[in-house]
DRENDREN-957739 format. One record per residue: residue in three letters; x, y, z of N, C-alpha, C in turn. Coordinates in steps of 0.1 Angstrom, whole numbers, plus 5000, padded with zeros to 4 digits. Example, Ala and Ser with C-alpha at 12.3 -4.5 7.8 and 13.67 -1.06 7.14 Angstrom:
<nodes>
ALA513249435078512349555078513249675078
SER512849785071513749895071512950005079
</nodes>
This chain:
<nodes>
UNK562335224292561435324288561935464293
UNK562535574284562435704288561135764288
UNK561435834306559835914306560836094315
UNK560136164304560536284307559436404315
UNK559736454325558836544331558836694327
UNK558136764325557836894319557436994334
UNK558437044337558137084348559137074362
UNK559937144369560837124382560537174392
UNK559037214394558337204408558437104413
UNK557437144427557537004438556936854431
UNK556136864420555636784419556836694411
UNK557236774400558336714391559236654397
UNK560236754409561136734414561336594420
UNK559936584429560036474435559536314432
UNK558936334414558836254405559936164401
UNK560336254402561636264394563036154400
UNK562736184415563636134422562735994424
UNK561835984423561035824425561135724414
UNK560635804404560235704390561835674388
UNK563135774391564335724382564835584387
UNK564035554397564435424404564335264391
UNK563135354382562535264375562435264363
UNK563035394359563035434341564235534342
UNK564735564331565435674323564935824323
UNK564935864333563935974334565036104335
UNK564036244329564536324329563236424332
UNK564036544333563436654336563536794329
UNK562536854319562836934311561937094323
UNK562437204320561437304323562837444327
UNK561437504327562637644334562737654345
UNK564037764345564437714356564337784369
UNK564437684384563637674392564337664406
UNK564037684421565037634427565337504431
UNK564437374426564437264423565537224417
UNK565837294405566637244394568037224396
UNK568437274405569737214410570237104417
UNK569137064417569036914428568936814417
UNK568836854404568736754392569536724385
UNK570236604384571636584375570736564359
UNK569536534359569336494340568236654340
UNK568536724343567936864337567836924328
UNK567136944317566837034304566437164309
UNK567037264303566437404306565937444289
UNK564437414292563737474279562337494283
UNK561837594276560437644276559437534268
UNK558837464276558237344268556837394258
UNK556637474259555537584253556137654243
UNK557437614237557937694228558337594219
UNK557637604205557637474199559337464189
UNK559737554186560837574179562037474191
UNK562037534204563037444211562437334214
UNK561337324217561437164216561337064208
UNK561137114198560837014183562936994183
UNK563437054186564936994187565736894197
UNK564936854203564836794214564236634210
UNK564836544220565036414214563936344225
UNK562636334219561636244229560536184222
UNK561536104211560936004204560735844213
UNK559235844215559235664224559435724234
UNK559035874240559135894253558035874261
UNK557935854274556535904281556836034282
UNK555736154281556036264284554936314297
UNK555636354312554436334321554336504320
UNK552936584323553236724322553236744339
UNK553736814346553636854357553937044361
UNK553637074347553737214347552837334358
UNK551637344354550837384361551037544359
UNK550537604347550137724341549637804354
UNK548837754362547437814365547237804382
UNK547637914389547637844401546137814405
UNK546137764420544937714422543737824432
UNK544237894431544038054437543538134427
UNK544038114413543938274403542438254399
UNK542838424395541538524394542038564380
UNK540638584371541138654360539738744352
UNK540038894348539338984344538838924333
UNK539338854327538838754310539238644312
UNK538438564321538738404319538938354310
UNK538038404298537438324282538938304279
UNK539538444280540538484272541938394277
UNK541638374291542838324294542838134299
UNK541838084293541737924287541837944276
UNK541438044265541838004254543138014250
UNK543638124256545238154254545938004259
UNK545737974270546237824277545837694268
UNK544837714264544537564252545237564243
UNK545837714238545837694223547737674225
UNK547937744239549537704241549737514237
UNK549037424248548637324251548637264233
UNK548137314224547537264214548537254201
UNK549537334204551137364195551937244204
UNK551837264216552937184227552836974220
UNK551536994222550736814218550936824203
UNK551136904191551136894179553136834176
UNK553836914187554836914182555636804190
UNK554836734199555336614209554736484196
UNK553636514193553036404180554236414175
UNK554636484166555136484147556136454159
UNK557136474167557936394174558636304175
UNK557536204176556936054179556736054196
UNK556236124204556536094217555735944217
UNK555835854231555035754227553735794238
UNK553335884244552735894258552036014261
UNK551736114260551336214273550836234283
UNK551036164295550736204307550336364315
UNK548836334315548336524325548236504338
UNK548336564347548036594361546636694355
UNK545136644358544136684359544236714381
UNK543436754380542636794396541436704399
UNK541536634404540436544407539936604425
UNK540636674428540036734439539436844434
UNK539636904423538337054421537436994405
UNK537736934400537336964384535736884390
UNK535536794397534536694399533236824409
UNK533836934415533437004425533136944438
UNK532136924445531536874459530836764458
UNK531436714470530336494468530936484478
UNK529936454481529736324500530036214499
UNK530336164487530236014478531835984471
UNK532235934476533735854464532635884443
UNK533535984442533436044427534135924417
UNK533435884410534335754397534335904384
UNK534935844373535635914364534235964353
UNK533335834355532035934346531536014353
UNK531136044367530736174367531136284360
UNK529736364370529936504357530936594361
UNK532036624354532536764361531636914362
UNK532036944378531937084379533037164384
UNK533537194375534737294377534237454385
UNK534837484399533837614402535137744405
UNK536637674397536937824399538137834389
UNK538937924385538937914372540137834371
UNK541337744377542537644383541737584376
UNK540237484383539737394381539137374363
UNK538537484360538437504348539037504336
UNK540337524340541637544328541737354336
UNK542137304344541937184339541337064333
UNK539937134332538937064322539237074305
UNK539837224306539837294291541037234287
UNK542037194294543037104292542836954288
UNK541936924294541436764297540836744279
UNK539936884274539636794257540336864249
UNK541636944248542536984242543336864239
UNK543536784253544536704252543836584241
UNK542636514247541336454241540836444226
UNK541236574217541036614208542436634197
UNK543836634204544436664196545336524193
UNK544836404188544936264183546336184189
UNK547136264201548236214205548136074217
UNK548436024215548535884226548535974242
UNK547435974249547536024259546835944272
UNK547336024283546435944295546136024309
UNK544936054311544336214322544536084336
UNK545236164343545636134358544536214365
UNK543736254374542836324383543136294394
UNK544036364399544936394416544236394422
UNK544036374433543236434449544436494452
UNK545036494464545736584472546736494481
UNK547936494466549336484467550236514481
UNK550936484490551536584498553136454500
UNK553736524510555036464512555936484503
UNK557436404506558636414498559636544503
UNK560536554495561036724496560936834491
UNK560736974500560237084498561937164496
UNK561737254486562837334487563037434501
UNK563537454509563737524519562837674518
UNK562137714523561037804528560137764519
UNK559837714507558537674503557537644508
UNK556137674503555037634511553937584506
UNK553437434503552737404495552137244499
UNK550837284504550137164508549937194525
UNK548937134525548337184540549037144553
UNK549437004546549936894557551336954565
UNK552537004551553637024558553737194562
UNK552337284562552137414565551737394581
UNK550537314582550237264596551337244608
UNK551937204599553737134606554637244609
UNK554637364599555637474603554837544611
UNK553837584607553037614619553337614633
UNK552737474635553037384650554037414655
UNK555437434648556537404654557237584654
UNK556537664650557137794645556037874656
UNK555237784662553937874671553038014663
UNK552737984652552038064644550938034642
UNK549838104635548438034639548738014621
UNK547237934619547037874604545537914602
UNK545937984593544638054585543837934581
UNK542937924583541837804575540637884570
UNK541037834553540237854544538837824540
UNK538637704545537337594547537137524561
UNK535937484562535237484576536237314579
UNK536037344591537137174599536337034594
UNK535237054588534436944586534836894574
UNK534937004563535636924549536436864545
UNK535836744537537036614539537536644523
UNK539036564524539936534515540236434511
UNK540536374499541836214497542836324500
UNK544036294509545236234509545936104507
UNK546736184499547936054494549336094494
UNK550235984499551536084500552436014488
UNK552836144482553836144474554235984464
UNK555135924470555635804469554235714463
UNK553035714470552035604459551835704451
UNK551735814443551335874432552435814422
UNK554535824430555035744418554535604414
UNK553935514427553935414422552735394411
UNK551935444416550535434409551035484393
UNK551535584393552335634377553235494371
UNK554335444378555035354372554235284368
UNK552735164375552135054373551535094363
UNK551135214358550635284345551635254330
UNK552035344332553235294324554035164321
UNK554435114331554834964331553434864322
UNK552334894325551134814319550734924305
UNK551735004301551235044289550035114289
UNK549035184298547435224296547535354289
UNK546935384285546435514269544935524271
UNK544535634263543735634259542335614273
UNK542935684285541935654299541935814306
UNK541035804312540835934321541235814338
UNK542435884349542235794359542235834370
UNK541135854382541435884392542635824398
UNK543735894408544635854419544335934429
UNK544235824440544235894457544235784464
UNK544035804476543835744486542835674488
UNK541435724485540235664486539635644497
UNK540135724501539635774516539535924522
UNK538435944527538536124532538736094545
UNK539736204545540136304560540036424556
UNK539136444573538736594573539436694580
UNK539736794577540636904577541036894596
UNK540136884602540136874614541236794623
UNK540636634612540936524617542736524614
UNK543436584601544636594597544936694611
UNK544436834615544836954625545536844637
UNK544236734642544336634654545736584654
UNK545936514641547136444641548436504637
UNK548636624633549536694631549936734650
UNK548836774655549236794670549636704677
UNK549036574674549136474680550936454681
UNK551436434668553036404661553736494664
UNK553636644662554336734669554136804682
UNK553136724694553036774706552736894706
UNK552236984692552337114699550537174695
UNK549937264702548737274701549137404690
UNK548037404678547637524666547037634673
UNK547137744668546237814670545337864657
UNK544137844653543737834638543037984643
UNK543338044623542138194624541538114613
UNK539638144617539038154605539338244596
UNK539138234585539138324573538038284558
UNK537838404552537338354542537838354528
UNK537138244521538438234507537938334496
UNK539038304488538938434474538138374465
UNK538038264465537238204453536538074461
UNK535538044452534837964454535637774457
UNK535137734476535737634481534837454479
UNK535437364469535337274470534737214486
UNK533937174492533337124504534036994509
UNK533936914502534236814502534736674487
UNK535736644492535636534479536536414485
UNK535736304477536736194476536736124462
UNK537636074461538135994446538035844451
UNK536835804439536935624436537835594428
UNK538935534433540135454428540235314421
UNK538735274419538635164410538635144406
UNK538335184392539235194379540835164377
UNK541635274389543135254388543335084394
UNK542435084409543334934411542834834402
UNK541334814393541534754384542334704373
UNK542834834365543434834357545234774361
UNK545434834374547334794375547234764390
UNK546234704396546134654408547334684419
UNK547034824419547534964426546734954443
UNK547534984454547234974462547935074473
UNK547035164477548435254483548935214494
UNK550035274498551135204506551235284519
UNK551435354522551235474527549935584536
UNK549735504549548435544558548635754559
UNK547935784563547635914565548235914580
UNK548435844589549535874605550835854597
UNK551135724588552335754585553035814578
UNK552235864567552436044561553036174567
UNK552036164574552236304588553336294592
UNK553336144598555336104608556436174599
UNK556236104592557136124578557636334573
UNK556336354570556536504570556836584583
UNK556836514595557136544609558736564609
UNK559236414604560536414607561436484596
UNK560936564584561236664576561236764579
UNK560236774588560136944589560736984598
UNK561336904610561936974619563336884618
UNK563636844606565236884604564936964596
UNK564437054587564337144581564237254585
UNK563737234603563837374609565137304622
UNK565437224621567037234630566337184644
UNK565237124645564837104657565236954662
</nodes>
């Protein structure tokens, strides 16, 4: 099975290096400081239907790990700028169909699109999208839904681990870590009590291969951990592993903060009896013993 990634950020990058264990995989997108760490690299604008309609990903899985939309932005015309993003999305899926791709794989947000729950969230709840990241990936979710291509909605909790390009900064876990070891304080955006799924890196490939390998289409699927930890309780263990005490500043956020969430995973372990591998101490270790060869320690 070739499965091609759209995208050579952290997420791609380090897809990329997992799934090739188990498929023909490649990596299309612009370019990035990832992209040099990639021997099967495409440099093409996947949003540009002219180059990619020349491009050979017939019987492909196609996974998107693009991410138009940071998870921060603010916009004077929201209307205007989901519909501009749908209708990109809506030429991109027309021209991966006529194709023949066999697959489209999304990276939804299952940490914002569902909004706030005390409760493990399953896939029929209702979405509440509350900022506009989370919104564009709802607006993505019936673009994709609607435009008749073989598809399958992934709904992330909060991915972390693997390898970061050198000063990159992305995800709490290995910010906590430079932090700690650089004696800087850590701005916190949300109060120490809000909990998260974590999951590291490595079960998101697996959870994707057992997808693929079992063929599934045609599904909306939570992946995570299925378990919350609260912002606090990750601070604890980050100190714990790197011996060194944080200094945290409150602060307040630019847009409206998610409280709390966790993802019900039963669906996924029903479907490809998916189990994650990977505890939240041995996560941490793991991004421990990265970060400070990363900082020479």
């Amino acid at each position: 099975m070739k499965v091609i990634l759209l995208g050579c950020g952290y997420l791609g990058y380090n897809l990329y290096s997992l799934l090739k264990k188990d498929f023909d995989t490649q990596i299309w997108g612009i370019d990035s400081p990832y992209a040099s760490y990639v021997k099967d690299f495409t440099e093409i604008d996947a949003f540009d239907p002219e180059a990619l309609s020349k491009q050979d990903f017939r019987d492909a899985v196609i996974i998107d790990a693009i991410g138009l939309i940071a998870n921060n932005a603010v916009s004077k015309d929201e209307a205007l700028a989901l519909e501009t993003m749908q209708e990109k999305y809506a030429v991109m899926l027309r021209t991966l169909k006529e194709g023949g791709a066999h697959c489209f794989v999304y990276f939804s947000s299952g940490g914002t699109v569902y909004g706030s729950s005390l409760r493990p969230i399953n896939e029929t709840h209702m979405l509440h999208p509350m900022t506009l990241y989370a919104r564009s990936k709802a607006a993505v979710e019936e673009t994709i839904q609607e435009s008749g291509i073989n598809y399958l909605i992934l709904r992330l909790s909060n991915p972390y681990g693997g390898y970061q390009v050198s000063g990159k900064k992305q995800g709490v876990i290995p910010i906590l870590l430079r932090k700690a070891y650089q004696e800087e304080p850590f701005s916190m955006w949300i109060d120490g009590g809000s909990v998260r799924d974590y999951f590291y890196i490595s079960d998101l490939a697996k959870a994707i291969s057992l997808l693929i390998q079992k063929d599934i289409q045609e599904e909306i699927v939570n992946i995570g951990s299925g378990h919350g930890t609260s912002l606090d309780e990750v601070i604890a263990m980050v100190e714990k592993v790197s011996g060194k005490k944080l200094t945290i500043h409150h602060e307040s956020a630019d847009v409206p903060v998610v409280e709390s969430i966790v993802l019900d995973i039963s669906k996924l372990k029903q479907l490809t009896g998916y189990e994650p591998s990977v505890s939240m101490e041995e996560g941490i270790r793991l991004e421990d013993e990265r970060i400070r060869k990363e900082l020479g320690l």
